[in-house]
C-alpha positions as CSV (number, residue, x, y, z in Angstrom):
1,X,116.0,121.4,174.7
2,X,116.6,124.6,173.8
3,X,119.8,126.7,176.4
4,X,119.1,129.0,178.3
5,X,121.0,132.1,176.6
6,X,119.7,130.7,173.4
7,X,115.8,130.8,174.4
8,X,116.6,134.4,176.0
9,X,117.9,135.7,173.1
10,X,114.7,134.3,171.2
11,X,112.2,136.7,173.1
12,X,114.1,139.4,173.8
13,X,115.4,139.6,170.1
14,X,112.6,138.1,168.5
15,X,109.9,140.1,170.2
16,X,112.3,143.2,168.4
17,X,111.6,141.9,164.8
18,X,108.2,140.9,165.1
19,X,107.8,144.6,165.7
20,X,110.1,145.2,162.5
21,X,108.1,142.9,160.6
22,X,104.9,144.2,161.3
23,X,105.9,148.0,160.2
24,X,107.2,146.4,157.0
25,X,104.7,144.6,156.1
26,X,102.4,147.7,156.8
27,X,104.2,149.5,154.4
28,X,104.2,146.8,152.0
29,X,108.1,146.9,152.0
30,X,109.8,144.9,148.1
31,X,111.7,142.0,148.1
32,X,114.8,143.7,148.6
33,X,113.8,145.8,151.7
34,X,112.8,142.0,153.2
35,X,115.7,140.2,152.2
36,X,117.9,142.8,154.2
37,X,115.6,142.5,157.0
38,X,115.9,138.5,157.0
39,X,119.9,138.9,156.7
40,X,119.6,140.5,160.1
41,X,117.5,138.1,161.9
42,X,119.8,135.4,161.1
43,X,122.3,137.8,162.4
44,X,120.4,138.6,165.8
45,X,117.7,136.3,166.5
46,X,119.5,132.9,165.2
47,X,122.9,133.6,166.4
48,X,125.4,133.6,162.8
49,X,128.0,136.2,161.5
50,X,126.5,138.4,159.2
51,X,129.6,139.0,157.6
52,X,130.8,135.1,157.6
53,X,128.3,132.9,157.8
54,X,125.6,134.5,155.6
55,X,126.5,135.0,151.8
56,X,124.6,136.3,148.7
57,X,127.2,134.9,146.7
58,X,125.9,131.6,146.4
59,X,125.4,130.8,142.4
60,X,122.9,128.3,141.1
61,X,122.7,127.8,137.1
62,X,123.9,131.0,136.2
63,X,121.9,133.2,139.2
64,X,122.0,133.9,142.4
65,X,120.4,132.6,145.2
66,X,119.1,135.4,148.1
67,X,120.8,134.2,151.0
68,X,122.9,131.3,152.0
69,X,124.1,130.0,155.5
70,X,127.7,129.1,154.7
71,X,129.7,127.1,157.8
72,X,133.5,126.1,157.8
73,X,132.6,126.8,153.9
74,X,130.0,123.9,153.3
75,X,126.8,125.5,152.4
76,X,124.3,124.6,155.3
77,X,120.9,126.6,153.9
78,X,119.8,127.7,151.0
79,X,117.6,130.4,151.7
80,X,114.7,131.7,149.2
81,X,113.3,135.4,150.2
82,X,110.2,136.6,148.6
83,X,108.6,140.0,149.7
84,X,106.7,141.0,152.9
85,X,103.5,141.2,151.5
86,X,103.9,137.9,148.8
87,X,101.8,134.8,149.8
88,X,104.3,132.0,149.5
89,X,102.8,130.0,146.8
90,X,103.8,126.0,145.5
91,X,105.5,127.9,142.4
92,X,107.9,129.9,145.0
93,X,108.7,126.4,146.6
94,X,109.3,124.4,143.2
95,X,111.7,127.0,142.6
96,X,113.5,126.4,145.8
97,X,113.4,122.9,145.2
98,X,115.2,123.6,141.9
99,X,118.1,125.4,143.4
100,X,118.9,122.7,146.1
101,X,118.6,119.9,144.1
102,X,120.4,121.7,141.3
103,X,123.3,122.8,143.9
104,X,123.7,119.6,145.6
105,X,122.1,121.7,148.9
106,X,119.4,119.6,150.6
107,X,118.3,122.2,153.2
108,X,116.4,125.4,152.5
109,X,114.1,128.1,154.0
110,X,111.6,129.8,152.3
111,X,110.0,133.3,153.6
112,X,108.8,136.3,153.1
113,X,109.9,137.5,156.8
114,X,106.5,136.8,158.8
115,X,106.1,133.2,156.9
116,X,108.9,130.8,157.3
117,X,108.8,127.1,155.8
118,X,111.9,124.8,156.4
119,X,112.6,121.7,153.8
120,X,114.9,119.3,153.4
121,X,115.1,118.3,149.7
122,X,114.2,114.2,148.8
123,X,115.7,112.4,145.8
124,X,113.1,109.4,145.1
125,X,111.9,108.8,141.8
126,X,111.3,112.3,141.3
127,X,112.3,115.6,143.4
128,X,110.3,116.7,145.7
129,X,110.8,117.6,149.7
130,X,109.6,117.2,153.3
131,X,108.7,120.4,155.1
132,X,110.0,119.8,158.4
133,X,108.1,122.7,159.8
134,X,106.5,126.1,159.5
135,X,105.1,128.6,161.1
136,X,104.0,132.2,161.3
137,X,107.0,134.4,162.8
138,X,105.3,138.0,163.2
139,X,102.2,135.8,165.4
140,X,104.6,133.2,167.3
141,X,104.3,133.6,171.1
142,X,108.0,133.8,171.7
143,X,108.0,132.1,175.3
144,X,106.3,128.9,174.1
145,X,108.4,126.2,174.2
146,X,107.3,124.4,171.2
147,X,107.9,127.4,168.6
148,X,111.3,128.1,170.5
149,X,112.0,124.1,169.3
150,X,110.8,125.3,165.8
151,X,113.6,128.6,165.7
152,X,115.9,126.7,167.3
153,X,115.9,124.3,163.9
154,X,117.5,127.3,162.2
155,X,119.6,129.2,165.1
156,X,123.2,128.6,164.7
157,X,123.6,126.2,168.2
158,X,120.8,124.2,166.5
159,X,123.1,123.5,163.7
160,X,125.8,122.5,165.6
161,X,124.0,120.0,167.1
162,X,122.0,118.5,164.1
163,X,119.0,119.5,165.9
164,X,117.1,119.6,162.3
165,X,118.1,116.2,161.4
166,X,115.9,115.3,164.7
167,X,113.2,117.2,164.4
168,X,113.1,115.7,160.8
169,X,112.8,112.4,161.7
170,X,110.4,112.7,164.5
171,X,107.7,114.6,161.6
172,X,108.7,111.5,159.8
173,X,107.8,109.4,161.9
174,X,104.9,111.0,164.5
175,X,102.7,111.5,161.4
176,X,99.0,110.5,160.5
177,X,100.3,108.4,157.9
178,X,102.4,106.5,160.1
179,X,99.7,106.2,162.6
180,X,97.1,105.3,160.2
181,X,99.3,102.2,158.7
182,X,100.1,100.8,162.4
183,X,96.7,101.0,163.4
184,X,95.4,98.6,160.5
185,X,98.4,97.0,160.1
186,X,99.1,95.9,163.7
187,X,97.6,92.7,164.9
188,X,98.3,94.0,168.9
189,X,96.4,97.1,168.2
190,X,93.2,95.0,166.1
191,X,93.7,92.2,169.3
192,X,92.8,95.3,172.0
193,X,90.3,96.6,169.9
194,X,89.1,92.9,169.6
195,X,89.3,92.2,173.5
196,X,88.2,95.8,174.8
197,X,84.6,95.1,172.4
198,X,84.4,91.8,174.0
199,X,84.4,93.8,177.6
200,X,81.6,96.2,176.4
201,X,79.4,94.0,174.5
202,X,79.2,91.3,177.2
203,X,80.7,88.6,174.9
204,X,80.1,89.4,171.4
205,X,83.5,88.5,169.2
206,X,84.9,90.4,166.4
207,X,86.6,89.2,163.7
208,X,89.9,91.3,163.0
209,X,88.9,91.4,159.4
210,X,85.7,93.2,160.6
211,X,88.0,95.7,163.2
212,X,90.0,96.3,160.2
213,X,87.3,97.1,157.8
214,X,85.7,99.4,160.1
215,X,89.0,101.3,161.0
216,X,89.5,101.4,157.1
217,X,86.1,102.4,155.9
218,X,84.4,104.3,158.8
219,X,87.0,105.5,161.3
220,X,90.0,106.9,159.4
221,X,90.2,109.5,157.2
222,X,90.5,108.4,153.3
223,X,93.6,110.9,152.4
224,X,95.9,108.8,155.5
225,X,95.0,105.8,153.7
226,X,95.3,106.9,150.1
227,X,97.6,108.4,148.4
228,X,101.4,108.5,147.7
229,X,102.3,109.6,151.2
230,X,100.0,107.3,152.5
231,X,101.4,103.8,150.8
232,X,104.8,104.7,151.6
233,X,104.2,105.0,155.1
234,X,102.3,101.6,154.9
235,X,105.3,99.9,153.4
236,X,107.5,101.1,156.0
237,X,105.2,99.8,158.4
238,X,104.9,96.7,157.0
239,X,108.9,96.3,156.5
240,X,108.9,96.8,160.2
241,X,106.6,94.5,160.8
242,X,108.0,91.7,158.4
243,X,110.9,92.2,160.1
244,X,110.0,91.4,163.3
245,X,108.2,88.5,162.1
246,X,110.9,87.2,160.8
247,X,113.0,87.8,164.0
248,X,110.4,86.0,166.1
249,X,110.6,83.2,163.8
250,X,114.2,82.8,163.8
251,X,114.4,83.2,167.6
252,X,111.8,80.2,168.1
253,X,113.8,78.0,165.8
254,X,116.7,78.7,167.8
255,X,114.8,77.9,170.5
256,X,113.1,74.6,169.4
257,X,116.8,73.6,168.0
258,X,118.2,74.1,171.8
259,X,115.1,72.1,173.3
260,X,116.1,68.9,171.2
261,X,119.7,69.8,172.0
262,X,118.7,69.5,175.8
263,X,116.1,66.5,175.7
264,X,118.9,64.5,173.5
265,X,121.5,65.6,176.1
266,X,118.4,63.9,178.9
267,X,118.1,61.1,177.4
């Protein structure tokens, strides 16, 4: 939950820049102009020290990234600025992408002031990164508690208390992906599909290969099935699910073990 002070300062800061914004972008302000403009919202609307915590000093393979957030002198953002009236294109974040994983930095913004996209860099096979969320800052109702959750991500007491790591794991989790693999993969959620048909249809029976083939083929969407977002999820799913399996089978040999244990100790 975002405090009090915190959520104040949001609108009545906020509400400032979108104003600031909006005149920049009118007059189609360069990269520059915007970046200065950015180092003062993280000044006033997130709650750092201009002149501690945010650095242009930050050097990546022989340049200069725009802006940092530097803390206790670990660098906690890397922060790419592009101008007011640039689209933010896949190019702009493969270049990001570069400069974190290059640096050692996992965490980085990308922006052009009224666009803002927050990513935390992932080292698999090949490097690429999760965008834990984005939105449109010039348009965001200020009051509404879910984009103060979003700002909060970057505000200073946010850091503190890891609130990103959070949010991250909850997009990680509360995804279609993830969604998409339990439903097919989970023989409780096939069984109430199975027993709820039953109750419509007056008695007709299902198989759970049918339920399954349906949910597959006619109910969800092909790209939460396919793809390589979509397998990983479905092995994570299915590690879950193997796991508890496995559990369940252990506890029932433990309890089968104590049964003898009690009908040899009967007899």
């Amino acid at each position: 939950m975002v405090p009090k002070r915190v959520s104040e300062r949001l609108v009545r800061v906020g509400s400032r820049f979108q104003q600031i914004i909006k005149n920049a972008k009118d007059r189609d302000v360069n990269e520059s102009d915007t970046v200065s403009i950015i180092k003062d919202m993280f000044s006033e609307v997130f709650g750092y020290n201009k002149y501690i915590d945010v650095t242009s000093e930050v050097a990546i393979r022989g340049t200069y990234c725009d802006l940092a957030i530097k803390i206790e002198n670990k660098i906690e953002y890397l922060i790419e600025v592009k101008a007011i009236g640039t689209e933010l294109r896949d190019s702009h974040l493969r270049q990001a992408i570069e400069y974190g994983a290059h640096s050692g930095i996992q965490w980085f913004i990308l922006t052009n002031g009224n666009m803002w996209q927050i990513h935390k860099i992932r080292l698999d096979k090949t490097i690429d990164s999760d965008m834990v969320c984005s939105f449109d800052f010039g348009n965001m109702d200020l009051k509404n508690e879910e984009c103060q959750e979003m700002l909060f991500i970057i505000c200073k007491e946010g850091l503190v208390k890891d609130t990103r790591e959070v949010f991250l794991e909850k997009i990680l989790i509360v995804n279609r992906f993830i969604i998409g693999a339990i439903i097919i993969q989970s023989d409780e959620v096939v069984n109430i599909i199975r027993r709820e048909l039953k109750k419509i249809s007056d008695g007709v029976i299902a198989s759970p290969e049918e339920i399954v083939s349906v949910l597959q083929n006619e109910v969800i969407k092909r790209d939460v099935l396919d793809g390589e977002a979509a397998k990983k999820a479905q092995a994570e799913v299915r590690r879950f699910y193997n796991k508890v399996a496995r559990r369940h089978s252990k506890e029932k040999e433990l309890s089968q073990e104590e049964q003898t244990e009690q009908n040899n100790l009967e007899k």
